[in-house]
N, C-alpha and C positions, 0 to 999 in steps of 0.2 A: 298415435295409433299403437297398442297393442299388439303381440303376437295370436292372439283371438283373431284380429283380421288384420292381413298384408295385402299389398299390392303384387298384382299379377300382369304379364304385359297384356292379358284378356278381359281384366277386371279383377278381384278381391276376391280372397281367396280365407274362409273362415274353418276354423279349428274348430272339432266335434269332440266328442267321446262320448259312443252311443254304445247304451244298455238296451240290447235284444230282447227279446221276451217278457218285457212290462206289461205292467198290467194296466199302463195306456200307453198313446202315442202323446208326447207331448214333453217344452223344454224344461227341465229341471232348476240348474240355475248356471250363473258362468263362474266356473271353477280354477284354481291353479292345480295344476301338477304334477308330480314328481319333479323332474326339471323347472319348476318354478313357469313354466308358458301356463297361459290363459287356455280354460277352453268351452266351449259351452255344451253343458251336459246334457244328455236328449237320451228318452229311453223311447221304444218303439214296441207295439206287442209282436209282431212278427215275428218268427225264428232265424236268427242268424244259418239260414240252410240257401245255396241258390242263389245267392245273391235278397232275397228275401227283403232282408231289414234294412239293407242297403236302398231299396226302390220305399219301402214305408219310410225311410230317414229323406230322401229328397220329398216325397210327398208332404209329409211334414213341416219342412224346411219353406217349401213353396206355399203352403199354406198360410201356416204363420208368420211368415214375413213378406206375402202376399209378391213372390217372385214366377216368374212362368218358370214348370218345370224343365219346360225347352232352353233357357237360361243356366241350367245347377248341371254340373258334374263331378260325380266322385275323382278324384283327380289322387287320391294317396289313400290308403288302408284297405281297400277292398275286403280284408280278410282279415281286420284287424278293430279294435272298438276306439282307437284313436283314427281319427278321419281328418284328412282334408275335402274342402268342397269347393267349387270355383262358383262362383256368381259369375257367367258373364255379361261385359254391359263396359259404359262407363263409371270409372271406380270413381270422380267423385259422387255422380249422382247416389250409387251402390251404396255406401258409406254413409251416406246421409241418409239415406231410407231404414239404413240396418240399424243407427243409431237411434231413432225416432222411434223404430218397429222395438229394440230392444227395450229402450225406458217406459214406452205402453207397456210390457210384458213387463215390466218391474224386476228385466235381467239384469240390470246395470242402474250404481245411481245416478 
């Protein structure tokens, strides 16, 4: 497992860095970062205002990887374009779905 996705004692917990005010809502690709961690990159058209981009990046997130949004919490960055998200659930099932949902998306090879 990557730092892209850890274990959480609530489920799995996935690494973002989400670009506000795109000109769509949708995943880019999974990227390193400065620190060398994984992260999957996701722009949203929303304004980072209000929490805003923050509610179109779980919609998103619940979309595309077909998660209930009752499931996803912001759990680290609120105010920041690096995010944590928590999936919760059991984190093997979790991990296995993200993997599957990620290689349909052609995020990962």
């Amino acid at each position: 497992m990557t730092p892209l996705l850890a274990l959480h004692k609530n489920g799995v917990t996935i690494a973002v860095k989400l670009t506000p005010s795109a000109s769509k809502d949708a995943f880019v690709r999974v990227d390193q970062n400065a620190d060398g961690k994984k992260e999957l990159r996701a722009s949203v058209t929303a304004v980072p205002e209000k929490g805003k981009a923050n509610a179109a990046l779980i919609k998103l997130i619940s979309k595309k990887l077909r998660i209930p949004k009752s499931s996803l919490q912001l759990i680290k960055g609120a105010q920041s374009q690096h995010k944590t998200i928590l999936i919760e659930g059991p984190p093997g099932e979790i991990l296995s779905q993200l993997k599957n949902t990620f290689h349909e998306l052609s995020l990962m090879p």
